[in-house]
C-alpha positions as a LaTeX table, in Angstrom:
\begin{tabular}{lrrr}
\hline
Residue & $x$ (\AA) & $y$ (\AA) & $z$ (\AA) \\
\hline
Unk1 & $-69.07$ & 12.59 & 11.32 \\
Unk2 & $-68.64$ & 8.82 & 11.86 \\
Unk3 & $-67.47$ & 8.97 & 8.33 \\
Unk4 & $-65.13$ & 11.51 & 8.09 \\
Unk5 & $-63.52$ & 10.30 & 11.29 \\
Unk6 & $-63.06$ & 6.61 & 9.67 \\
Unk7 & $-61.49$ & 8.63 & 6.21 \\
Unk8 & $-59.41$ & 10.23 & 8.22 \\
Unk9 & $-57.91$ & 7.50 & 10.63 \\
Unk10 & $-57.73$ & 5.33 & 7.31 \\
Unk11 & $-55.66$ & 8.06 & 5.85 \\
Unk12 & $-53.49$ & 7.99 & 9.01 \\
Unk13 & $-52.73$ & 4.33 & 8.70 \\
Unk14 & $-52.14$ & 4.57 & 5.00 \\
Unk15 & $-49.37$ & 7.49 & 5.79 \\
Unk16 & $-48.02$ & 5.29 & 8.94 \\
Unk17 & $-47.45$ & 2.42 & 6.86 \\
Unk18 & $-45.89$ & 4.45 & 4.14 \\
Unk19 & $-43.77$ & 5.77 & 6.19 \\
Unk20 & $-42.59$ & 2.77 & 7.97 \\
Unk21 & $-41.85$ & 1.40 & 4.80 \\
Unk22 & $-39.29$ & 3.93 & 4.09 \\
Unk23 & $-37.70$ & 3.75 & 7.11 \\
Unk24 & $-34.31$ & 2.23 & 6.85 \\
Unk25 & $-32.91$ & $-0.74$ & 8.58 \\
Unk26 & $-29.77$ & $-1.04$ & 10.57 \\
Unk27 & $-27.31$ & $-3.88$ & 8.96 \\
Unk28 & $-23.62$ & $-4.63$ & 9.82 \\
Unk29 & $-20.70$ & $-5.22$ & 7.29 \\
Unk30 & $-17.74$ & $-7.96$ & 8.54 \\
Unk31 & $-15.04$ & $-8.08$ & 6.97 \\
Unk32 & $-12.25$ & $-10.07$ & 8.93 \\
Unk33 & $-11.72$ & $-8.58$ & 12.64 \\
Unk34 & $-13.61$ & $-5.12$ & 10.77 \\
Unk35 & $-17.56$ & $-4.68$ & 11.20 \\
Unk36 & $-19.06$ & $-1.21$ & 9.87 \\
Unk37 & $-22.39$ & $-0.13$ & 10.39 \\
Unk38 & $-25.41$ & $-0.15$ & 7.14 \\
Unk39 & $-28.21$ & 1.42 & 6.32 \\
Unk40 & $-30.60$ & 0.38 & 3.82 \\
Unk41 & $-34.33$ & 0.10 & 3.18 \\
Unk42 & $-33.68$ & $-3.66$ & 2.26 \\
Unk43 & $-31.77$ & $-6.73$ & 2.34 \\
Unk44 & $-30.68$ & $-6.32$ & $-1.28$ \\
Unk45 & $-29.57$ & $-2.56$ & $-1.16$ \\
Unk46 & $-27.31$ & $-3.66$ & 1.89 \\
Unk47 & $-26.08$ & $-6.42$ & 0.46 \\
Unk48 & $-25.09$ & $-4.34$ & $-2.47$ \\
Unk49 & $-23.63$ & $-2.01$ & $-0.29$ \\
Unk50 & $-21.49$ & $-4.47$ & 1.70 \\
Unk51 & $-20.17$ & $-6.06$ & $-1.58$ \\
Unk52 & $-19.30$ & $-2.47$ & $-2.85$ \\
Unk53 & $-17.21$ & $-2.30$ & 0.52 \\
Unk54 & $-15.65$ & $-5.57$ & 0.10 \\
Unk55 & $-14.79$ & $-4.85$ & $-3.86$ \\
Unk56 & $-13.18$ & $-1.33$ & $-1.66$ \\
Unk57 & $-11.17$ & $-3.12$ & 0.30 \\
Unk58 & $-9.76$ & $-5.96$ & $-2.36$ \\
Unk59 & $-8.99$ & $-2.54$ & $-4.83$ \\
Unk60 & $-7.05$ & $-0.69$ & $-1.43$ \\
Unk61 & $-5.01$ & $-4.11$ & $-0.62$ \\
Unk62 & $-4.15$ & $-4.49$ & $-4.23$ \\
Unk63 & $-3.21$ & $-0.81$ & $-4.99$ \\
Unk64 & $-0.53$ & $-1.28$ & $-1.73$ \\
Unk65 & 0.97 & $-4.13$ & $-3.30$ \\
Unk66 & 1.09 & $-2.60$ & $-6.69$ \\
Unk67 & 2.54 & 0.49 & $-4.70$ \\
Unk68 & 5.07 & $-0.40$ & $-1.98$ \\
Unk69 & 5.85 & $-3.79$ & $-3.29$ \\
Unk70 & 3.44 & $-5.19$ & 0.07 \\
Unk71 & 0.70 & $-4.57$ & 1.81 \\
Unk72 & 0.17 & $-3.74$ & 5.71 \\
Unk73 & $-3.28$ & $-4.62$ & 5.36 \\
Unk74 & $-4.42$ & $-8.59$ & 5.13 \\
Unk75 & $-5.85$ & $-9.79$ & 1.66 \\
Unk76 & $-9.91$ & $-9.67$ & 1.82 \\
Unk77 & $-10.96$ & $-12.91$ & 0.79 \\
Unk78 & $-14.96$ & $-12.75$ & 2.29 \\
Unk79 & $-17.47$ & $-10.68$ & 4.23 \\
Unk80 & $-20.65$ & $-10.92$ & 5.49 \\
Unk81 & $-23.45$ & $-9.29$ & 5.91 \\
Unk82 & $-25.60$ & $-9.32$ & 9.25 \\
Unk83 & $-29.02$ & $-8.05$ & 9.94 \\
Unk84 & $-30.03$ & $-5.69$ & 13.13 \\
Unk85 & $-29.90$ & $-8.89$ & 15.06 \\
Unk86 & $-26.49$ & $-10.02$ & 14.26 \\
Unk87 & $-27.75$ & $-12.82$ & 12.71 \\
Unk88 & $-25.76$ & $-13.65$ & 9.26 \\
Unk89 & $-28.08$ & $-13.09$ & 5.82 \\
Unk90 & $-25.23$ & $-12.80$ & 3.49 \\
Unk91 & $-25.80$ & $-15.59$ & 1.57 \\
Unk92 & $-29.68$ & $-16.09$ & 1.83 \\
Unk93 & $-30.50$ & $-12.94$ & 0.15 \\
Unk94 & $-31.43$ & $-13.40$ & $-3.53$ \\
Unk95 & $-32.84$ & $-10.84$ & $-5.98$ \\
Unk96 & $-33.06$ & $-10.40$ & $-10.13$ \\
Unk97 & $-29.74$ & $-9.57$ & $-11.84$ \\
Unk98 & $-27.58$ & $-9.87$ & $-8.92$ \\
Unk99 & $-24.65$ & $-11.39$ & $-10.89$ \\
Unk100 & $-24.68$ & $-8.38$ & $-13.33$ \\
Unk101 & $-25.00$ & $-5.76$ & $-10.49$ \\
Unk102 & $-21.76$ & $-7.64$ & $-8.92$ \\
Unk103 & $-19.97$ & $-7.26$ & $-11.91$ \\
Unk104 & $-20.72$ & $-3.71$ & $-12.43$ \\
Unk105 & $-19.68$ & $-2.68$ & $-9.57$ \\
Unk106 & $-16.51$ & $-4.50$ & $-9.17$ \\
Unk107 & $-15.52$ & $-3.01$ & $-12.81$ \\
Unk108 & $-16.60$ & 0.76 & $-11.99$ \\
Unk109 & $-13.95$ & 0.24 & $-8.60$ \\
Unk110 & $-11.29$ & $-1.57$ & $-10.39$ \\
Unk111 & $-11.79$ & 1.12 & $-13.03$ \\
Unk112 & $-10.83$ & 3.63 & $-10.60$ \\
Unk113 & $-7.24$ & 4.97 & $-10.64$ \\
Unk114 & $-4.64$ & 3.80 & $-8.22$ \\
Unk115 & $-5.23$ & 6.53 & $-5.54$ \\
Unk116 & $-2.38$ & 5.30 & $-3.25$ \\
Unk117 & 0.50 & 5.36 & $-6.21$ \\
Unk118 & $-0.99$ & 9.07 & $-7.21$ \\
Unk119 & $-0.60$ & 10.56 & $-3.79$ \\
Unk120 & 2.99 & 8.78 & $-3.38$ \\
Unk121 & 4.40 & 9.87 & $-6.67$ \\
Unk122 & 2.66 & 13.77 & $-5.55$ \\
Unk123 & 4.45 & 14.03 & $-2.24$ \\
Unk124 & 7.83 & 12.58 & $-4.04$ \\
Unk125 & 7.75 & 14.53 & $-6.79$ \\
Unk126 & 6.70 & 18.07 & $-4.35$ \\
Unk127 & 9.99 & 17.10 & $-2.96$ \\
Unk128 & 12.33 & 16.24 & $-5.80$ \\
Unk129 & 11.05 & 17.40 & $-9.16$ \\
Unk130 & 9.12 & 15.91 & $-11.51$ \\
Unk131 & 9.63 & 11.96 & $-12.89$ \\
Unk132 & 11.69 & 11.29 & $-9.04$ \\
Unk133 & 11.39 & 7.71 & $-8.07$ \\
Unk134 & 13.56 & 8.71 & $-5.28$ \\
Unk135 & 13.31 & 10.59 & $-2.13$ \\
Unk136 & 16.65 & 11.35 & $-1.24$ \\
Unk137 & 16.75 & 15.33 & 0.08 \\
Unk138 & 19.91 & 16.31 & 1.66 \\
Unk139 & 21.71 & 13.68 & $-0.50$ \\
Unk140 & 24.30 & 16.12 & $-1.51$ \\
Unk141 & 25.41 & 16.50 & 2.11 \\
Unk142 & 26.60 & 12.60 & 2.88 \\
Unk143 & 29.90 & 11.93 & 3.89 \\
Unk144 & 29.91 & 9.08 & 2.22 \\
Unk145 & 29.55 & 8.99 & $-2.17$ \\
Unk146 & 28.07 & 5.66 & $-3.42$ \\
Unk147 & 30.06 & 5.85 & $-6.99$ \\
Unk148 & 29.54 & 2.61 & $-8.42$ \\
Unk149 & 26.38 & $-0.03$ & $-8.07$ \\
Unk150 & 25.43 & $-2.83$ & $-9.86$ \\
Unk151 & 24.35 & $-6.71$ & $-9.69$ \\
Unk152 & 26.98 & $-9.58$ & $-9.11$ \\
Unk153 & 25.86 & $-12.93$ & $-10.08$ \\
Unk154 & 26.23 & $-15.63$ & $-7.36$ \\
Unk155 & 27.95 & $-18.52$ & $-8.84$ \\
Unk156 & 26.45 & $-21.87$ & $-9.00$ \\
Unk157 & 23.22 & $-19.86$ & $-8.79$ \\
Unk158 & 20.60 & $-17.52$ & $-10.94$ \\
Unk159 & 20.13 & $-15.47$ & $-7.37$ \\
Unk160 & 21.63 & $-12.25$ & $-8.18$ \\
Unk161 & 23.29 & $-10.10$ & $-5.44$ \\
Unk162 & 24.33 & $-6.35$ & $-5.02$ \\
Unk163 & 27.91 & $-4.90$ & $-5.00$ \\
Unk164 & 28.54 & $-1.07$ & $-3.83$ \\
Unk165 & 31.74 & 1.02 & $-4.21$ \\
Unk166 & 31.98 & 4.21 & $-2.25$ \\
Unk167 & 34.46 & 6.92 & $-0.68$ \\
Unk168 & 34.50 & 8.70 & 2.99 \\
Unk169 & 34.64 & 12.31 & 1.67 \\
Unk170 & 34.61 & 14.03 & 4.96 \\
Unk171 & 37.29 & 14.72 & 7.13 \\
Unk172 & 36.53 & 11.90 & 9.78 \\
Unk173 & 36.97 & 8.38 & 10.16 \\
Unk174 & 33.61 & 6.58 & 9.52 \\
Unk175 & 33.01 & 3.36 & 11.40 \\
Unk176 & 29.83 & 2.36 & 10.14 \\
Unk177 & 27.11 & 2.94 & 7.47 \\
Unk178 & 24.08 & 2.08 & 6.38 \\
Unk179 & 23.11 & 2.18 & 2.47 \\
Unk180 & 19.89 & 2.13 & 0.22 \\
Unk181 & 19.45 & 1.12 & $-3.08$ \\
Unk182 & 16.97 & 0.95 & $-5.71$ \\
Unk183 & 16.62 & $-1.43$ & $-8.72$ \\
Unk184 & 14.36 & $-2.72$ & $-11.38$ \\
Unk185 & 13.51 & $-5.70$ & $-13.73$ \\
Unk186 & 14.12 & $-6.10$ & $-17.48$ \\
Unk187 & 10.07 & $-4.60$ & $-17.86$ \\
Unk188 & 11.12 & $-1.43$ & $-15.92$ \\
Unk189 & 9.62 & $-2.71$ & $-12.57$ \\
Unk190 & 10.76 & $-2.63$ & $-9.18$ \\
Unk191 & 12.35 & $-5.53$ & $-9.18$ \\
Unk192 & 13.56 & $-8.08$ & $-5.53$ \\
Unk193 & 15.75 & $-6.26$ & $-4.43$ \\
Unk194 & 16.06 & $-8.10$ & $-0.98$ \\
Unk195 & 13.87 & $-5.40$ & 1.33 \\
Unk196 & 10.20 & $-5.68$ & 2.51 \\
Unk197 & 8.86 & $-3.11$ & $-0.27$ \\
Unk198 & 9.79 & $-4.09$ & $-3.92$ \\
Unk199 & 12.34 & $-2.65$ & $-5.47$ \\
Unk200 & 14.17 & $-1.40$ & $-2.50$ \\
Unk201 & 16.46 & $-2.67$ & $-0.59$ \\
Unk202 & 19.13 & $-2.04$ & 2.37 \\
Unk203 & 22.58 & $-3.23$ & 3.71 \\
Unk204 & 25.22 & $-2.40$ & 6.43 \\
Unk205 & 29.32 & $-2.37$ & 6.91 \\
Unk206 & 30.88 & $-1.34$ & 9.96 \\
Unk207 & 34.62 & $-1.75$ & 8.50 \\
Unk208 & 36.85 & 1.42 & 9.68 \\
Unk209 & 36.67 & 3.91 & 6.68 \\
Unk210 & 39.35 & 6.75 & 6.82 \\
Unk211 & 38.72 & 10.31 & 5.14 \\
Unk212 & 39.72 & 10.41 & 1.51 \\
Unk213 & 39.64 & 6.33 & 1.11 \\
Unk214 & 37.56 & 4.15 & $-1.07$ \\
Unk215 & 35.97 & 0.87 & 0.01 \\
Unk216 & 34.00 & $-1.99$ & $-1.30$ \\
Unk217 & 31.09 & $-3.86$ & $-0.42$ \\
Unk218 & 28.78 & $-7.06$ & $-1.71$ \\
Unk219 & 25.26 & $-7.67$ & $-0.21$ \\
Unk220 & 23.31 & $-10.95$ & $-0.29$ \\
Unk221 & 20.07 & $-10.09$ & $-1.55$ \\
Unk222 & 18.82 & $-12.78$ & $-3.49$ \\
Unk223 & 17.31 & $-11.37$ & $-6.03$ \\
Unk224 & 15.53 & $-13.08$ & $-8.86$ \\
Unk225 & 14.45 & $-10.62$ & $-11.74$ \\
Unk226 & 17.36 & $-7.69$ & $-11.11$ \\
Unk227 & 18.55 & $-6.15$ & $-13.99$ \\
Unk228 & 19.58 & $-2.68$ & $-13.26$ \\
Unk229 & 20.43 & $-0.69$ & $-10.03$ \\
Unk230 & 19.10 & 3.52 & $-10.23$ \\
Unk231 & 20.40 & 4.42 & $-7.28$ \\
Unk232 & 22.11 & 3.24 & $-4.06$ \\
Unk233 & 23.28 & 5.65 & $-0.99$ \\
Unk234 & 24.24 & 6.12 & 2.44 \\
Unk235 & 21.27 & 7.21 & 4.80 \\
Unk236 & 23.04 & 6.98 & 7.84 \\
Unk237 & 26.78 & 7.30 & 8.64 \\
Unk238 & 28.17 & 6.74 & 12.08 \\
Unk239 & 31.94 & 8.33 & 13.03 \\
Unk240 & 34.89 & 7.45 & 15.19 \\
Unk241 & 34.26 & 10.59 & 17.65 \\
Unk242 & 30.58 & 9.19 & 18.36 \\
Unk243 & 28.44 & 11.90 & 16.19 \\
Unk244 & 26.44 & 10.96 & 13.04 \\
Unk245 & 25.13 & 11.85 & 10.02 \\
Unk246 & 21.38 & 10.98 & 8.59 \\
Unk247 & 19.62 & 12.01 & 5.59 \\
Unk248 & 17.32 & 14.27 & 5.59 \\
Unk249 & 13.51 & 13.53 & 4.26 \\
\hline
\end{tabular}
């Protein structure tokens, strides 16, 4: 009986020890002011883990950039890897091939597609057709027609700025507007077009417009690689008797 009892407890603390074995272990993942729980059943499987994250998060910044010309996030350049006891173990963890493991993963998330260009170009192009690079509903309505745009080159300089000409084709003096445009480089890029997000760019006049008249306009934008402007509008258009007009989205 003595025996069987002894098997049995052994086989107990066989199965115990198993099974504590499996059991995963709380890490944490920092990554500037960011911190994300892990788990893993070892220091090496959460380290892998956390550099997949941090690969995530250089691919997401990048992608912005790429995207909107900037990014609202700030550039990953570490993280680090705690244990359950917030104690940093990110760089005393060593195991075979870890170099090659690094590299894979950084190429199979690099590989990916840009994710944040694919879903702007959807919504754009769900609004205004396939190809659009703009999104400019409503356009047809302004009461102001952009009918000319193109550089100007400063003089004495190799800064490039941005001339507009345009009519009041309403029925009501305008007495201020505010314009858009979009350009790109000789490589069919957005190119500096003197706004936060590459390629676009915005200006303002407040001169007294009257219905029927033309006007023109130059903008200091500074830009260094312009070569051709797609498209430049009025978004908003302000009139003597106090009511506006904006473009619709």
């Amino acid at each position: 009986m003595k025996k069987h009892t002894f098997i049995f407890l052994t086989i107990c603390l066989i199965f115990i020890f198993l099974t504590s074995c499996q059991t995963k272990k709380k890490y944490y993942y920092h990554e500037g002011v960011k911190e994300e729980p892990i788990e893993a059943y070892s220091d090496s499987s959460a380290y892998l883990e956390a550099y997949e994250k941090f690969v995530i998060s250089k691919k997401v910044y990048k992608d912005m950039k790429n995207t909107y010309g900037e990014s609202l996030l700030s550039a990953p350049v570490s993280f680090e890897l705690l244990n359950d006891k917030h104690e940093e173990i990110t760089y005393k963890i060593s195991f075979s091939n870890k170099d090659i493991l690094e590299k894979n993963i950084t190429k199979s998330i690099n590989d990916l597609p840009n994710s944040i260009e694919e879903s702007a170009n959807k919504i754009r192009e769900e609004r205004h057709g396939v190809g659009a690079k703009y999104d400019t509903g409503g356009l047809y309505l302004a009461p102001v027609k952009v009918f000319s745009a193109k550089f100007v080159t400063k003089e004495y300089s190799n800064y490039k700025d941005i001339s507009l000409r345009y009519k009041n084709v309403s029925k009501k003096n305008v007495t201020a507007i505010r314009f858009k445009w979009y350009g790109e480089n000789a490589f069919n890029e957005p190119a500096d077009m003197g706004g936060i997000i590459q390629g676009w760019g915005n200006g303002f006049t407040d001169d007294l417009l009257k219905p029927g008249a033309n006007d023109y306009g130059e903008w200091s934008i500074l830009s260094k690689d312009g070569k051709k402007v797609l498209i430049a509008y009025p978004y908003e258009v302000a009139f003597a008797d106090g009511t506006k007009w904006i473009l619709s989205q």
